[in-house]
N, C-alpha and C positions, 0 to 999 in steps of 0.2 A: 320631601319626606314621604316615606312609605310604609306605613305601618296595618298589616295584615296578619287576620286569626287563621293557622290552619285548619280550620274546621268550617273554613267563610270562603274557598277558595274549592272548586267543583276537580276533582281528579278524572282522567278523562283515559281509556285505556289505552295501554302503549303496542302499536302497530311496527312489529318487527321480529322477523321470523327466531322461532327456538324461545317465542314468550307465551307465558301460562299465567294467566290470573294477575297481571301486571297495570298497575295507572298509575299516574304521574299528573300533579298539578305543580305548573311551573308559578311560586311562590316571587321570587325577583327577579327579574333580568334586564335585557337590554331597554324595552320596552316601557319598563319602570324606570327607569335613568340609570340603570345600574352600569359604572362606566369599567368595572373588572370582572366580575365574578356573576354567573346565576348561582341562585340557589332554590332546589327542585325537589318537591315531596313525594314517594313514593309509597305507592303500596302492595304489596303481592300478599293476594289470599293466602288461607290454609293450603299448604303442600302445593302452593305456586312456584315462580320462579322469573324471573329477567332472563332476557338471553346470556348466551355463553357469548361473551367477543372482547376486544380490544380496542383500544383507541389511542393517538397518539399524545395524549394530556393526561395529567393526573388526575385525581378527582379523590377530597375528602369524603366522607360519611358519615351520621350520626345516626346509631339508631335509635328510635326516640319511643318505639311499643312493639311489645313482643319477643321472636327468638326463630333463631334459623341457624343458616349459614352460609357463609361464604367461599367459595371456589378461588384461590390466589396464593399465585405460587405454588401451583400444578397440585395442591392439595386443598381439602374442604376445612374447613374450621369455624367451631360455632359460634355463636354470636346473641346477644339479649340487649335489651333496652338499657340504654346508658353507654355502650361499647362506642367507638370510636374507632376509623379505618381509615386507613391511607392506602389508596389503589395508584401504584407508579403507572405513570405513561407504560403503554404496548404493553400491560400484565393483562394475561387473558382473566376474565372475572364473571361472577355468578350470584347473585343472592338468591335464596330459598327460605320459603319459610316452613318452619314446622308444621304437619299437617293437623297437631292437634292446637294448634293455635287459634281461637274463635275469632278475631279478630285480624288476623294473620300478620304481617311484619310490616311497620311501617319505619320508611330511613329518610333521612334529609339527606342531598347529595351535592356539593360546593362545586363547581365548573368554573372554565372561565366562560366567561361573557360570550365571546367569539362562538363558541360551541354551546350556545343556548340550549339546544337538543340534543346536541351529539349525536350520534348513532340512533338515540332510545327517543323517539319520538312518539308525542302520544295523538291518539286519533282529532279530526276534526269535527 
């Protein structure tokens, strides 16, 4: 059993080109006995952003503070706390957050296992 506070868990910046203001604390995965799914907390400052890319897996999101938007399906579309996103396999994708957001956008992100980091790696 594994049971962890987001607020207990250090975000640490995400190292990958076309990223602004971007961290990532990997919340469960393989390393915790997780034998399908990680699940990864993100956060991107005021008027940040994740890179622009694709990957070949799906990936859920929740987002749990703030307001932005998302890039998916060659269009932007905005997004606030409580929303919920389904990103298909190979959809190119974006999150940003509002820049008057003081806290800026924070999202939980579902993977599979396998792709603990994905592409969005955060620094060491």
């Amino acid at each position: 059993m594994l049971i962890r506070n987001i607020q207990d868990v250090p975000l640490k910046p995400v190292q990958m080109e076309g990223v602004r203001g971007a961290s990532m604390a990997l919340m469960i995965g393989r390393e915790h006995g997780a034998p399908h799914f990680s699940l990864r907390h993100f956060r991107v400052e005021p008027g940040g952003h994740t890179p622009r890319h694709s990957h070949d897996y799906e990936h859920e999101v929740f987002v749990v503070a703030g307001q932005g938007t998302v890039l998916l399906e060659g269009s932007t579309h905005p997004i606030k706390a409580g929303d919920t996103i389904l990103v298909p396999a190979n959809e190119e994708h974006q999150f940003t957050s509002d820049p008057d957001q003081p806290d800026g956008l924070r999202f939980l992100c579902l993977v599979p296992v396998s792709r603990n980091c994905g592409e969005v790696t955060p620094g060491s």
